[in-house]
N, C-alpha and C positions, 0 to 999 in steps of 0.2 A: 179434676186433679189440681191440687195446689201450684201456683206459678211459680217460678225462682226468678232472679230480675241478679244482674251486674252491676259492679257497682257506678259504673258511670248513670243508671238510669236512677238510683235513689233519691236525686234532686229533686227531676222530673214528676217522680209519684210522690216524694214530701207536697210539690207544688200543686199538685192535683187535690191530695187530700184534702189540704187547708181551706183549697176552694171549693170543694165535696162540703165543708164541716159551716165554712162561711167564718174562718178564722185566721189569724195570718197565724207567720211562720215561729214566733215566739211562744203562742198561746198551742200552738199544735206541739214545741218543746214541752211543755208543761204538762199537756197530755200523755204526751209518751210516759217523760218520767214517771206520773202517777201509775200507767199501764205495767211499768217494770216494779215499781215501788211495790203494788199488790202482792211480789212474789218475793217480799223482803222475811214474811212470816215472822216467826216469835224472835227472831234475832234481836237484842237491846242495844249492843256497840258495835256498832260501824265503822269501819275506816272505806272513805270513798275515792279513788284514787283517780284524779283527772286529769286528759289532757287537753290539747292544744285545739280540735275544733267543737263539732255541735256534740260530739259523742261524751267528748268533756263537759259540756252545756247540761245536757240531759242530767249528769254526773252532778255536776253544781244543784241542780234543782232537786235530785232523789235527798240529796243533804238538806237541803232546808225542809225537804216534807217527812224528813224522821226528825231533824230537832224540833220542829211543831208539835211533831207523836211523840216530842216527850224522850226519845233517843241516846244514848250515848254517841255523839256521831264526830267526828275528823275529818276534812278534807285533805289529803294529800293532794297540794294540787303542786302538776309537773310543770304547769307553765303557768306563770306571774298574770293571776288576773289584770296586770295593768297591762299587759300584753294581747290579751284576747279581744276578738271584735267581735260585732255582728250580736245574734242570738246569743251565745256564748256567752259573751261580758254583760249581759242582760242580767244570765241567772245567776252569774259569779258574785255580782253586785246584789240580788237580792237575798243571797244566803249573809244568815247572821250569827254562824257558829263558828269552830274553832279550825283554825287552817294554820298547815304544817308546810316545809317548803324542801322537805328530807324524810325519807325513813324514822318511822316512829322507835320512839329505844323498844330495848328489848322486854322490859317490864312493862310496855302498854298490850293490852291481852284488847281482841274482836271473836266477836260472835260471825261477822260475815265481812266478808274485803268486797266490794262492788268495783269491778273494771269496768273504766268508765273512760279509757286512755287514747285507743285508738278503734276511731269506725270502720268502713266497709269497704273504702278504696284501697287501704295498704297495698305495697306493692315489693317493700324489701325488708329485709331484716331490722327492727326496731335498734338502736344503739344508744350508747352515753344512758343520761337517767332514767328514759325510757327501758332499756335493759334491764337495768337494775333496779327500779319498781316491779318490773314481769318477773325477775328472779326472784323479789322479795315477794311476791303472791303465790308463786308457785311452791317457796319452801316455805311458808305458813301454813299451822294447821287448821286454820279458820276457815269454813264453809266459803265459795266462791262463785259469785254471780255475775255477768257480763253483759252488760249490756247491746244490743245488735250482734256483736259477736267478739269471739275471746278475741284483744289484742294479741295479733302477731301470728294472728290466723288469715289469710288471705279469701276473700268475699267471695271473687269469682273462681277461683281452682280449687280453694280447700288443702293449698299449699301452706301448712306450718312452717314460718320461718322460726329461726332458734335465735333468741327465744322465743313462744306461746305461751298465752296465758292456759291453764288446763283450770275451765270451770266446772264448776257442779251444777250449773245450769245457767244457763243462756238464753234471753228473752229479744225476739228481732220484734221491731216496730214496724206494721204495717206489711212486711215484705219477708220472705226469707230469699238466700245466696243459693245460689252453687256449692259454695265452701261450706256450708253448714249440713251436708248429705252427705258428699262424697270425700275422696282421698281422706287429709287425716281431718276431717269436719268433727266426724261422731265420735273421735277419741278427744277432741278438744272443746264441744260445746255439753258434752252431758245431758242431762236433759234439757231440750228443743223444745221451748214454747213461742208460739205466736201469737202474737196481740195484733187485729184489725185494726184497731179505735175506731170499730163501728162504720169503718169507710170498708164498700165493697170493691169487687172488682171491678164492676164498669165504671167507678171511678178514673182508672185509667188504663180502660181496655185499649185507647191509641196506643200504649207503648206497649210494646213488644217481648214476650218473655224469652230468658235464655234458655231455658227447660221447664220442665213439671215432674212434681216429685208424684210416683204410682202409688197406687193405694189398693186396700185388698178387695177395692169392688169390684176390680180387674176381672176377679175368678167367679162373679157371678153367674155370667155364661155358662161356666164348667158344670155346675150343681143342678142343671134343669137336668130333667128326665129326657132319654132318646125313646124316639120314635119303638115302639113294639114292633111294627114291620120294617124290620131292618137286618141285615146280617156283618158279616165282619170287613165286608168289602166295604160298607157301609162307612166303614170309621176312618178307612185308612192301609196303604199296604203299604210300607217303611222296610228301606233299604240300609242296614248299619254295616260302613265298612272300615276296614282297619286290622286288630288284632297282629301283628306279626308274631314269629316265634316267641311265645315267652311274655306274648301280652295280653293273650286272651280275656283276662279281665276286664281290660276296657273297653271293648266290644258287648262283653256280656251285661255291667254296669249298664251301658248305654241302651244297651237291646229292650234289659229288661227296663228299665226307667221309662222307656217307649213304651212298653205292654200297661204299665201299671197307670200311664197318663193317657191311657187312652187310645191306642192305636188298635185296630182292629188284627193287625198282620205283620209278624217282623222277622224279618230272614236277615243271617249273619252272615257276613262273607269273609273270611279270615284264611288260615294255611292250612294246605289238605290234612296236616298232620293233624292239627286244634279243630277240625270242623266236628269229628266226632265226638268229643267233649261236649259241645254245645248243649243238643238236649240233656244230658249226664247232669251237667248243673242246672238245666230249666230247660224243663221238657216243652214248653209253650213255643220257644225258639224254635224256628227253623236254621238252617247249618247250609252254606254252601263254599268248599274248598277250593281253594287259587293255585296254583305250581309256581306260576310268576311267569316270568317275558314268553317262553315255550308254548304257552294255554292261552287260547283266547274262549274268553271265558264267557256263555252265553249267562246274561245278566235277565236275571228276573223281571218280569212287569213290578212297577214299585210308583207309586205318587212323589214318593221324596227317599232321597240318599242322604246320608248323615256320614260323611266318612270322615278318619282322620285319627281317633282314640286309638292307641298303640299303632299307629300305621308304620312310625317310624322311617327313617328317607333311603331305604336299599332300592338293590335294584327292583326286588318283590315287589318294596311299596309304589317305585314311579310307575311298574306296567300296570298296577293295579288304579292305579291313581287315574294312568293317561284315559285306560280303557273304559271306570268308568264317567267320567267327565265327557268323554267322548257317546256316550251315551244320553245327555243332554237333558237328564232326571233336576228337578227341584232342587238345588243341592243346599245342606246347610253344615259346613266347612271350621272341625276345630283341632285340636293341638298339633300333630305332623301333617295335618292337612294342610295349616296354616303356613308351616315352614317348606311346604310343598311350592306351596301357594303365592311367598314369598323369592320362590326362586325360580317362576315364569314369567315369559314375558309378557302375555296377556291373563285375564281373567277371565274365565267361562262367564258363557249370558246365562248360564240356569245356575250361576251363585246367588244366593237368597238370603242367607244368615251365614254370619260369620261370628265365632265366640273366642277373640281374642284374650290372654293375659296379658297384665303389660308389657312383658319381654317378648310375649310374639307381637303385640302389637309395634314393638319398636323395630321387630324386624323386618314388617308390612309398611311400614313408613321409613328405615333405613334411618334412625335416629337410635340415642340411649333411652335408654329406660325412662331417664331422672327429666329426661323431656314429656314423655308420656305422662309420668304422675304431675310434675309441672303444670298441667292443662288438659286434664280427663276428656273434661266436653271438646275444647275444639282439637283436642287427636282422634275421638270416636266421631267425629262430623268430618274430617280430614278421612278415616280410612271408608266410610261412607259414600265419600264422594268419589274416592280412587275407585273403589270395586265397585261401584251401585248396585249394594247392595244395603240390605239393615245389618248393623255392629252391636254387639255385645262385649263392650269393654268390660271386663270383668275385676273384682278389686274392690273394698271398702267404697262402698256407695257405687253398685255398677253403674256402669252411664250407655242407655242404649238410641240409637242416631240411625235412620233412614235418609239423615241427609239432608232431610229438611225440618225436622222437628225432633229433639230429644228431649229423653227421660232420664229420669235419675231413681233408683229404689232404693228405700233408705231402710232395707229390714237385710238381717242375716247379720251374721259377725265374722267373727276370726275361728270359730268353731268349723265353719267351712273350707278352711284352711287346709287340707287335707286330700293323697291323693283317689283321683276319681268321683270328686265331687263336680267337678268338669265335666267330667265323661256321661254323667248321669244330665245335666243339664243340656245335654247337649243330643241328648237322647228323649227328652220332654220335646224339645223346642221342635226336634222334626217331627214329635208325634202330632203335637197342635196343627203342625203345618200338613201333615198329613192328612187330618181330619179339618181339611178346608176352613182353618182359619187365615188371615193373610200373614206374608212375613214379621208382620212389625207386631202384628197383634198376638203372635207364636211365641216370638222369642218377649214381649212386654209379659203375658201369662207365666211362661216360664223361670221366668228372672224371681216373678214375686212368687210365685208356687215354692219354688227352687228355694229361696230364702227364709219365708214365714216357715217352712217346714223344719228348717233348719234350727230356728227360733223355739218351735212348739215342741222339737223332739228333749228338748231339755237336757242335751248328753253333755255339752261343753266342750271340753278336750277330748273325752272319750270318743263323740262323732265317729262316725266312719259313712262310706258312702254305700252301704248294704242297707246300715241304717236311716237314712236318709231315706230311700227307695221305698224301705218299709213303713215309712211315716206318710207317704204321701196321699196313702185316701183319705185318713186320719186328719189332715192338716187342713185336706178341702172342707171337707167338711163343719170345721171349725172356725173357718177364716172368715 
């Protein structure tokens, strides 16, 4: 799996490389640019727009290696080469084309603008002529490339500050972010390329990664054949609880997303009134009815419980909640489970998976929202470490944390957007778990099943989560 690195450690691995390649740190500038240069394609006029450290460096150099090729090329540069140090004032100094110190008038026309402003540290909103360059790129019609990552996008969260650049693609050197996967990363770098320059990873396996982005080899396991002598107990007996009056779909969603990922056996436990419905919509279901606090309710043998889809917070839902938590099954815990879950004062030892959104996750940590997206990864390694269990923070680039190592999936969209696609995910994730994989590696399978599926079924807005379900043999298979 690909590493992600913050941006305090991009020093560290510039420093490693150089000494990987047997080059200092100016000559490894040169390289980068060239590594970005390559994806400058049939563009003729450039306007290169730089700024104040090595990101603007890089910037200065991709300028002198188009007017070499002959180029139409500009540097807007935001900060007075007589100003810059280090690397930087190196290549500022070796560029010998035409430099502007303001917004080009309105009758100069570009094939591609190259953000080249700010790197990988940012940490607040860009202002003064920094703003107003990112505004001039973003209400420009000309193709937009970024170097390491769009200005005014933040490295380690993927927190868009306003402004951001919105590229058409994005070239990181050597490393890729956090920011460039999750929260708003993949509405602001476009297409994600990565350039090694040839330096591998045990270049600088001493530092430490903040995450790794999942990849579809995840589902290889899935695709082998099982055993001929085996039966249904073989796979898995899944316990899906929830449903209150009036919500039986989300149980059912989930029951069936269980059936169809794999589970050998899945019984629903919902309100006497909705249990006869069950097989009606899917005979494969099993059906078992709750009254609430009056019933104590003799709970099936089950490998894992999934509760929580339509549980809702009545009194129905806490006896059904208490009863069966108190039963002490595998559990993997999502939407009124969560705010169940949020309003005790301990956490069961058989909670295993949790699939927050980020307003439940704000309410599992008792912050806003705009804190959660603020910092995906360490709220998913925070709620982690509060319940010990594995977290599936869910959201543009999920981010999933056992606490001590996270993941980030960079597949699915906004198509998923949609309700009960939760419900379904969340109905995969116990089935894996049911069919003895571990937690981290149930809800990692599920996150990327869950999403490439998403991707492969090609509905867009249309999506629904019926269709989703129904794409999912379809999707393994292909992935």
């Amino acid at each position: 799996m690909q590493a992600l690195y913050r941006s305090h450690q991009t020093k560290p691995i510039d420093e490693a490389a150089a000494a990987y390649l047997q080059i200092d740190s100016y000559q490894l500038m040169q390289r980068a640019a060239q590594a970005v240069y390559r994806h400058i394609g049939e563009a003729y006029s450039l306007l290169v727009v730089t700024g104040p450290g090595n990101n603007g460096g890089d910037g200065w150099v991709i300028a002198e290696l188009a007017r070499r090729d002959h180029k139409n090329v500009v540097v807007w540069a935001l900060q007075n080469p007589e100003n810059l140090t280090g690397d930087a004032a190196k290549a500022a100094a070796d560029y010998q084309g035409e430099v502007i110190f303001s917004a080009p008038c309105e009758d100069k026309s570009f094939d591609l603008l190259v953000d080249a402003i700010f790197g990988t540290g940012l940490t607040r909103a860009p202002g003064g002529i920094y703003q107003d360059a990112i505004d001039f790129i973003n209400d420009h019609s000309a193709r937009v490339l970024a170097v390491d990552i769009p200005s005014g996008l933040a490295g380690d969260t993927g927190l868009a500050y306003a402004p951001a650049v919105r590229a058409n693609i994005t070239v990181a050197i050597l490393h890729m972010m956090p920011g460039h996967v999750t929260a708003d990363g993949q509405d602001y770098c476009g297409e994600l390329k990565l350039d090694r320059l040839a330096v591998p990873d045990t270049a600088y396996r001493a530092i430490d990664p903040a995450a790794y982005v999942l990849n579809h080899a995840l589902l290889n396991p899935l695709k082998k054949s099982r055993k001929h002598n085996s039966h249904k107990g073989s796979y898995g007996r899944l316990l899906v609880a929830g449903g209150q009056h009036g919500m039986l779909g989300a149980v059912l969603l989930s029951g069936t997303a269980a059936l169809v990922s794999g589970a050998g056996l899945v019984q629903l436990i919902t309100t006497e009134e909705q249990a006869p419905w069950v097989p009606v919509h899917r005979p494969e279901l099993m059906a078992l009815g709750f009254s609430g606090s009056e019933q104590q309710l003799h709970i099936p043998k089950a490998d894992v419980l999934v509760m929580g889809m339509g549980l809702g917070t009545s009194q129905w839902s806490k006896a059904l909640w208490q009863q069966l938590l108190e039963a002490g099954m595998p559990t993997v815990l999502d939407a009124d489970g969560l705010n169940l879950l949020a309003g005790s004062q301990t956490a069961p030892d058989s909670l295993k998976v949790i699939t927050p959104h980020p307003k439940e996750a704000a309410r599992l940590l008792k912050c806003a929202v705009d804190d959660i997206q603020a910092d995906r990864l360490g709220a998913c390694q925070k709620l982690a470490e509060k319940y010990n269990c594995v977290v599936v923070l869910k959201g543009s680039g999920t981010v999933i944390s056992d606490g001590e190592e996270t993941f980030i999936c960079p597949f699915g969209s906004a198509d998923l957007a949609t309700a009960g696609t939760g419900d379904v995910l969340s109905g995969m994730t116990g089935s894996l778990l049911a069919q003895g994989l571990t937690a981290i590696q149930s809800a990692q399978m599920a996150v990327v099943w869950h999403a490439l599926t998403a991707d492969e079924c090609a509905l867009g807005r249309c999506l629904t989560a019926s269709d989703l379900i129904h794409c999912l043999p379809q999707s393994l298979i292909q992935s």
